[in-house]
C-alpha positions in Angstrom: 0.0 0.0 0.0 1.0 3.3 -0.5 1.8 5.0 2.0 2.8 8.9 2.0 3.5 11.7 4.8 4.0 15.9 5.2 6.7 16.8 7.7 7.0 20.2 8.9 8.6 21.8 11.0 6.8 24.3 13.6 9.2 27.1 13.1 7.3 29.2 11.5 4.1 29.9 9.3 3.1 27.5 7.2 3.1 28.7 3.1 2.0 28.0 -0.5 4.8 25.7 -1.0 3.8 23.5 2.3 0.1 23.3 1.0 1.4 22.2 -2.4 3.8 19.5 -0.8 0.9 18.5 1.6 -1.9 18.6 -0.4 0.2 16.6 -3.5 1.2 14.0 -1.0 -2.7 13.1 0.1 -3.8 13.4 -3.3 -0.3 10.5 -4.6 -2.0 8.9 -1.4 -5.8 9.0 -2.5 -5.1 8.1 -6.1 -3.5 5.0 -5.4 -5.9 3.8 -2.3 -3.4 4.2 0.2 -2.9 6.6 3.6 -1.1 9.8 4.3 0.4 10.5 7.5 1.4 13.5 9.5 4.9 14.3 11.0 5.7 16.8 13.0 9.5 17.4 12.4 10.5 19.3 16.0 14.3 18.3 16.8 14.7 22.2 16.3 13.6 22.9 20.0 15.7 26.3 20.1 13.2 27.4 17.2 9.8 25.3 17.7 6.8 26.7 19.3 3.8 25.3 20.3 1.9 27.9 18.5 3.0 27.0 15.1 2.2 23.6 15.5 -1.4 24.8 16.7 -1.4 26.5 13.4 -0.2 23.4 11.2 -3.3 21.4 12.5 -5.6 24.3 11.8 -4.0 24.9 8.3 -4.0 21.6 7.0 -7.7 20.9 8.2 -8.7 24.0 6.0 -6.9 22.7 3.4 -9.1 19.9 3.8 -6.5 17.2 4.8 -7.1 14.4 7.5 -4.4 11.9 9.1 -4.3 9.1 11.7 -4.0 10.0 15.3 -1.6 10.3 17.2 0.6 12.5 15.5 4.5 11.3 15.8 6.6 14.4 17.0 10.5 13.7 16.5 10.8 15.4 20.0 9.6 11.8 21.2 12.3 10.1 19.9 15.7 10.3 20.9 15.5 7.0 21.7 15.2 5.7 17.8 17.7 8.0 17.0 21.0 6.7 20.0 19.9 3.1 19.2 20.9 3.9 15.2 23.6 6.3 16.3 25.2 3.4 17.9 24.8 1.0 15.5 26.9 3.3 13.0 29.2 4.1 15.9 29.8 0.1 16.5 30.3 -0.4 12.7 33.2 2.3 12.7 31.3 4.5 10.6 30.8 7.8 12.9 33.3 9.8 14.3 33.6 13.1 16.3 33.9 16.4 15.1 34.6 20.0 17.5 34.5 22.0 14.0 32.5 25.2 14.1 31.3 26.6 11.0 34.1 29.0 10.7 36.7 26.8 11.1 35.2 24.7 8.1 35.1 28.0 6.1 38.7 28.9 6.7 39.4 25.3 5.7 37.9 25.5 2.7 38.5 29.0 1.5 42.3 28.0 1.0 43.0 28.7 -2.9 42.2 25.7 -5.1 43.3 26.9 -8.3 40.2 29.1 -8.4 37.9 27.0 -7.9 34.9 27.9 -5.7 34.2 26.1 -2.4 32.3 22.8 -2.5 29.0 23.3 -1.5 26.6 19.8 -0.3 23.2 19.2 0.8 24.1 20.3 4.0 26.2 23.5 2.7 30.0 23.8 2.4 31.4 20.0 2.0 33.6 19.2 5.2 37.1 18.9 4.5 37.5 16.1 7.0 39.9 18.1 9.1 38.3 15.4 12.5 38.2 12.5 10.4 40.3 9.5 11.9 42.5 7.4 10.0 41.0 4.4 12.1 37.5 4.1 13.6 37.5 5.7 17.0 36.4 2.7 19.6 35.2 2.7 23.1 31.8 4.4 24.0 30.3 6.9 21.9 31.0 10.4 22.8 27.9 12.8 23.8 27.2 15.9 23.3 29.9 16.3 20.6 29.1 16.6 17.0 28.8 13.2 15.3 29.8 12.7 11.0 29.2 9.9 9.2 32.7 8.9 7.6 31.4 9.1 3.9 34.1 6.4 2.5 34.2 3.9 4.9 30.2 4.0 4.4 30.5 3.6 0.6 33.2 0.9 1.0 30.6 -1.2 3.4 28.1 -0.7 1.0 28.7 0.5 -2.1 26.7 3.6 -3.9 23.3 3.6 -3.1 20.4 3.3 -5.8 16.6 4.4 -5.4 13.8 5.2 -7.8 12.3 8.6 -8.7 9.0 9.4 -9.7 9.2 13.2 -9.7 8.7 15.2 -12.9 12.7 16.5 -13.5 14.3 13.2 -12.4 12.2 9.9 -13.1 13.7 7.1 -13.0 16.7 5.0 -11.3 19.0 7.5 -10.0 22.5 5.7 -8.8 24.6 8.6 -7.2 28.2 7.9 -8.0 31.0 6.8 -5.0 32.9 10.1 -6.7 30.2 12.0 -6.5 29.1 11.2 -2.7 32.6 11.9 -1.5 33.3 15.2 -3.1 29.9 16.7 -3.2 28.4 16.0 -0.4 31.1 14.3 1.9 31.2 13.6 6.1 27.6 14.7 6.7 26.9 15.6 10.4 24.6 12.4 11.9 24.2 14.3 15.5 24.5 17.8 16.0 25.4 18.6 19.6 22.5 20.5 20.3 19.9 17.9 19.1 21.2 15.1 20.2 20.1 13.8 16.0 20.3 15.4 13.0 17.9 15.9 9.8 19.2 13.3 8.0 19.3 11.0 10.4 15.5 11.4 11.8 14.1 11.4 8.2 15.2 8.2 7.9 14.6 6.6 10.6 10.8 8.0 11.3 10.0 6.7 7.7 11.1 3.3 8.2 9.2 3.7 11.7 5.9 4.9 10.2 5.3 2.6 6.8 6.3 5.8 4.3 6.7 3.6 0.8 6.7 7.2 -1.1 8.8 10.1 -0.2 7.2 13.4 -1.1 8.8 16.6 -0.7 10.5 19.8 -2.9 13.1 19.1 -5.7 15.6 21.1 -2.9 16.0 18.0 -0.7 17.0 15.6 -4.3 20.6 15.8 -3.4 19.9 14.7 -0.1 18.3 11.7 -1.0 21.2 9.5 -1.5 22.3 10.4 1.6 18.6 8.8 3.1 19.3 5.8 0.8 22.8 5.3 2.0 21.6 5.2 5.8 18.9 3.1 4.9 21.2 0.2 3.5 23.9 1.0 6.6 20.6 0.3 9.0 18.6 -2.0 6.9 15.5 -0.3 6.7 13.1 -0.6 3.9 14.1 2.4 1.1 10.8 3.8 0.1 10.1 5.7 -3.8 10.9 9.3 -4.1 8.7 12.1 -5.4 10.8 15.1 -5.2 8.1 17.9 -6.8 8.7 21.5 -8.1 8.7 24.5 -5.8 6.6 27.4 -5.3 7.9 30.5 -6.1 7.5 34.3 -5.6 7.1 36.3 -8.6 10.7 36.9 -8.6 11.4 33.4 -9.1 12.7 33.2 -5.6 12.0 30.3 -3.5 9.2 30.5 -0.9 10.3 30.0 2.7 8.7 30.6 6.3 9.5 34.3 6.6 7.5 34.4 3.8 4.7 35.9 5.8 2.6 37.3 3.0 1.8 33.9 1.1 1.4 32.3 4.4 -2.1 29.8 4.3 -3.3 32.1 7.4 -3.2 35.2 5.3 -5.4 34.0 2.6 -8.0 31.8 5.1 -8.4 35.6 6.8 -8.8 37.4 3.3 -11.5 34.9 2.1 -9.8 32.7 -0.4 -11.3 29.2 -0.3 -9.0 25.7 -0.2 -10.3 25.4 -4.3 -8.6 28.7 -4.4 -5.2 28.0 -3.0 -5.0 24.9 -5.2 -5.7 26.7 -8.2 -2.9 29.4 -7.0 -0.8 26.1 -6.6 -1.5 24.8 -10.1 -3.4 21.4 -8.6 
């Protein structure tokens, strides 16, 4: 069955792009007889407020969109996230890094015969300046910043493959061992403050909750094979991809949460109707 979700986080007003990425997820769902689920991505607790997520519910119901109860809130669980923390950790595949962003940018600024900085899913690719030559061992460190060491990974398991159904990138999409280390590198697993990272929790909390069809914006593509990496390290089941186009401003630019005037408040105050935004959407 297929099974699809919307995961947002409640740091902020929800906008036209989140209504496109919900409301295409329930429809994929509908079409093919399946369920869509609700997610409530909150590992951000310096920026999450209670109030937004009030707000999610109440836009999404608008919107005309229904889910399973209860809700799973990533604030729940940690506990998912150390027990596949220290599976990498026992495999030799994590290893600790004290890098702050500046010290990654002076890394990385040095001159390269002109070339510009490397820039990942996760911004400027690390340069490894923490990475190990052997596996650290003993107990895994806490509250310290946690990367996954990109070529031992590949070497367990080889480049990872999954299949796209989105509209730019349909088909079998098999990132390249080249590719994964020099573009998108030692991605943090555990950020200090969160005790998990992005990466990490997506993965996990879709294995946990059914998800068999990824849906989300054409920004997080490059991110994927990082999801389908993990997913083979952990052996979880690797669910299809949809990665759909963004909504943009008429500028062109992309929409994001300080976005305030296309937020789905706005136009439920002004009068528009749910028919109305997904017209404005293009569904």
């Amino acid at each position: 069955m297929t099974v699809t979700r919307f995961a947002p986080s409640p740091t902020g007003p929800l906008h036209l792009g989140h209504a496109y990425s919900a409301l295409l997820a329930q429809d994929l769902a509908q079409t093919a007889g399946g369920r869509f689920l609700l997610r409530i991505e909150d590992i951000d607790r310096a920026r999450a407020r209670p109030h937004w997520e009030a707000q999610i519910y109440d836009d999404l119901q608008w919107l005309g969109l229904s889910w399973p109860e209860p809700v799973m809130r990533q604030s729940d669980r940690q506990a998912a996230y150390d027990a596949a923390l220290h599976r990498l950790w026992e495999a030799g595949l994590l290893y600790p890094c004290r890098c702050a962003r500046r010290d990654i940018a002076a890394a990385v600024s040095a001159p390269q015969e002109g070339a510009p900085p490397p820039h990942g899913p996760d911004g400027l690719v690390y340069p490894g300046t923490c990475r190990p030559a052997t596996p650290p061992t003993g107990p895994m460190p806490q509250d310290v910043a946690l990367r996954l060491d990109m070529a031992r990974a590949l070497a367990l398991r080889g480049p990872p493959v999954f299949a796209e159904e989105g509209p730019d990138h349909a088909g079998q999409i098999t990132p390249g061992t080249d590719h994964m280390a020099t573009a998108i590198g030692d991605v943090v697993l555990a950020r200090r403050d969160m005790g998990t990272s992005y990466h990490l929790s997506v993965v996990v909390d879709d294995a946990a909750q059914g998800v068999t069809l990824v849906t989300r914006g054409a920004d997080l593509f490059e991110a994927t094979a990082i999801h389908v990496l993990l997913q083979a390290l952990l052996d979880l089941p690797r669910p299809r991809y949809h990665h759909h186009r963004l909504i943009r401003d008429a500028a062109g630019k992309r929409l994001a949460k300080r976005d305030d005037a296309r937020a789905i408040a706005l136009y439920r105050e002004g009068g528009q109707s749910p028919a109305d935004l997904r017209r404005m959407i293009g569904l």
